[in-house]
C-alpha positions, 0 to 999 in steps of 0.5 A, spaced: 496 476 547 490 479 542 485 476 538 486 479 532 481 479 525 486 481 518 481 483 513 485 480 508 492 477 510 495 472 504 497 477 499 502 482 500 500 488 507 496 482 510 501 477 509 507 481 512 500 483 518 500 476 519 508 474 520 509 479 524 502 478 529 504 470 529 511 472 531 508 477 537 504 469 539 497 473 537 491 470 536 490 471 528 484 470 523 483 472 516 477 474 512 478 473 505 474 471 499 479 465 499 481 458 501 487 456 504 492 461 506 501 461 506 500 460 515 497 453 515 493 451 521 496 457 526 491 462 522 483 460 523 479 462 516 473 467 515 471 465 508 467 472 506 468 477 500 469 484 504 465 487 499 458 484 501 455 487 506 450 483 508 455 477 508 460 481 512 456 482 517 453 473 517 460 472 518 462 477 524 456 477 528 458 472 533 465 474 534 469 479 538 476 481 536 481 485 540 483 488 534 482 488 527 486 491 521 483 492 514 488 492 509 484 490 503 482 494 496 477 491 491 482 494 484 476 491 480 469 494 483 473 499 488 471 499 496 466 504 498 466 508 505 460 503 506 463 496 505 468 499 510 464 502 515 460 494 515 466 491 517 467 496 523 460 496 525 460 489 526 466 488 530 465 494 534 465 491 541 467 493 548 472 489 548 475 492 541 480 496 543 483 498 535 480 498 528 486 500 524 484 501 517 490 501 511 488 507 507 493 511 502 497 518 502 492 518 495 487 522 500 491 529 499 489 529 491 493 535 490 501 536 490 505 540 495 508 538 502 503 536 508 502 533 514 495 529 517 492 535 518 491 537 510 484 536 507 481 530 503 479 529 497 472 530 496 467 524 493 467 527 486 475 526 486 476 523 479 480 518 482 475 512 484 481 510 489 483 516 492 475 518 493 474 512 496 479 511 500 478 517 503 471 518 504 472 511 507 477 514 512 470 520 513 466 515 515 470 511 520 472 517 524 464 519 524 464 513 527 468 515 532 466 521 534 459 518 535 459 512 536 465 511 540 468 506 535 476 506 536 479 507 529 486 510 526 488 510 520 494 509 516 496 513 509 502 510 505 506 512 500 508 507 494 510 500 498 515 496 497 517 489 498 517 481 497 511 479 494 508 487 491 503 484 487 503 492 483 509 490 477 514 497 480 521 494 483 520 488 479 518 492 473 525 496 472 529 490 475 527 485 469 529 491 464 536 491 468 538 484 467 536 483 461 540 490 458 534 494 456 534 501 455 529 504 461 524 509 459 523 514 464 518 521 462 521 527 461 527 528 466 524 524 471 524 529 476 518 527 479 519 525 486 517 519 489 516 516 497 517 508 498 515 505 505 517 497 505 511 493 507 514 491 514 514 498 516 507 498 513 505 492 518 509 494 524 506 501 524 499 498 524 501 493 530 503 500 533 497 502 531 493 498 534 497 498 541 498 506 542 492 510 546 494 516 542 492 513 536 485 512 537 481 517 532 489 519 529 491 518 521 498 516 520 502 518 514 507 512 512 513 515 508 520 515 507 522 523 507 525 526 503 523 524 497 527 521 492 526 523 485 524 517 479 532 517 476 535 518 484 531 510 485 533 508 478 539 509 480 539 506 487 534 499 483 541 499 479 546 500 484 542 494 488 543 490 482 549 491 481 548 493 473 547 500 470 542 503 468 541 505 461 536 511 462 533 514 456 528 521 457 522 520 453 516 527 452 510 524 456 505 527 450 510 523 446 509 516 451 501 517 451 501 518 444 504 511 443 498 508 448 503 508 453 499 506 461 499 508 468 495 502 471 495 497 464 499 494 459 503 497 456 506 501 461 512 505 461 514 506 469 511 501 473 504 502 476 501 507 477 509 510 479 508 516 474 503 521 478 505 528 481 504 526 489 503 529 495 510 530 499 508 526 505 511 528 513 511 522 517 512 526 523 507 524 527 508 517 526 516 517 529 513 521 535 506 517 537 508 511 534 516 510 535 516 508 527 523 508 525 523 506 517 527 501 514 532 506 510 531 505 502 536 501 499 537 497 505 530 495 504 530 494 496 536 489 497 532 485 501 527 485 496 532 485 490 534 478 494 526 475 494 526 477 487 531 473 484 528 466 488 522 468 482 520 465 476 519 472 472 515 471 465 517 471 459 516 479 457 514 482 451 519 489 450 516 491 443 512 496 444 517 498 448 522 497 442 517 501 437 516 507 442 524 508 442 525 508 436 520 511 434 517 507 429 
């Protein structure tokens, strides 16, 4: 049994974190900025915005983990390589046999093929996410290479799966149920990578154990990709409906006002971007990681989904953008 800290573990990566270390019999704590969480009395609770580094630093200054896992991402005010390299110091211990820090396939920047080995975006990158999750990652293999801090790094592609708080799977299913005609930009060739946040955790908890892993990044993707209309058709056959798909010219879409990260968006969150195509490789050799196959994966969420109380939604923009009007 570990003593474990979650940095963030109520939500979507961390509760899934969370489930499966309780069912291992870790030890768990959670820091978060909340009160309360989904597990009751078998968590212990550090209240502490992650994001304050003087705070960060109070709340850990007397207690020592086995292993920590930081998954969280502030998508208000952003989480600079700083406010991450706080919480590693602070917990840096002998004892401390593993820092594994959620990070994002977002850190390649450009399009093409790569494995763990390709470059980072710099810290000018017009991405703020990207630059900060990748200077994060910088800044924690530093810490590494001369401190001896025993990190390793995970970089997702999208996740999916029960409890996403990012309006992606969800998105397309409330258009299929309610028969609507579903936007997709251009010939919707763009491809795409999924991982199911089990894999996400699980790969995490690998990360934790594996020697191998200390000081290593690990893509997490489903490879090969699929492209925008090959997962609408796969969220279709799920749900047992037909996808009514209609083709729309991007200039067109953001001549409407169309959004990647806010309302009105037009694909999900932030689903249409040109993406890096990620190997996963050195995850299923050094970590054993095999992923959940997508459409198993997207009927379990689809699942899940259907137990939710969806609100009530506005299509007339949507309505506006198709007709033209």
């Amino acid at each position: 049994m570990a003593r474990a800290l979650v940095i963030g573990g109520t939500l979507f990566i961390g509760r899934s974190l969370v489930e499966q270390l309780l069912v291992r019999g870790d030890e768990v704590v959670i820091m978060h900025r909340g009160s309360g969480t989904p597990f009751g009395s078998r968590v212990a609770e550090l209240q502490c915005d992650r994001n304050d580094v003087a705070a960060v630093r109070a709340a850990l200054k007397d207690s020592r983990f086995d292993v920590v896992y930081d998954n969280v991402y502030d998508w208000q005010r952003g989480t600079s390589a700083e406010q991450v390299s706080a919480a590693a110091i602070a917990v840096a211990s002998e004892r401390l046999r593993r820092y594994v820090f959620t990070s994002s396939v977002a850190v390649y920047g450009a399009e093409g093929e790569c494995d763990e080995g390709g470059p980072l975006v710099a810290a000018d990158y017009p991405n703020g996410y990207a630059a900060q999750k990748a200077e994060s990652e910088r800044a924690l293999f530093d810490l590494h290479l001369y401190k001896g801090v025993p990190v390793a790094t995970l970089r997702p592609t999208f996740i999916y799966g029960p409890y996403n708080a990012f309006d992606r799977e969800a998105f397309f299913w409330d258009r299929l149920l309610a028969g609507r005609p579903i936007v997709v930009p251009e010939d919707g060739s763009r491809r795409m990578q999924w991982v199911h946040v089990r894999d996400v955790a699980r790969a995490a908890m690998l990360a934790g154990d594996e020697p191998r892993a200390i000081g290593r990044a690990y893509n997490l993707a489903g490879y090969p990709p699929v492209t925008q209309i090959e997962y609408l058709q796969l969220l279709a056959q799920v749900a047992g409906k037909r996808a009514s798909i209609v083709r729309v010219p991007r200039a067109q879409i953001e001549q409407a006002g169309g959004q990647l990260f806010a309302q009105p968006l037009y694909f999900g969150v932030y689903l249409d971007v040109p993406l890096t195509v990620a190997r996963n490789d050195r995850a299923r050799s050094e970590l054993g990681l095999d992923l959940t196959p997508l459409e198993d994966g997207l009927r379990e969420t689809y699942r899940w989904y259907q137990q939710q109380q969806r609100p009530r939604l506005d299509f007339s923009w949507e309505d506006r953008l198709l007709t033209g009007a």
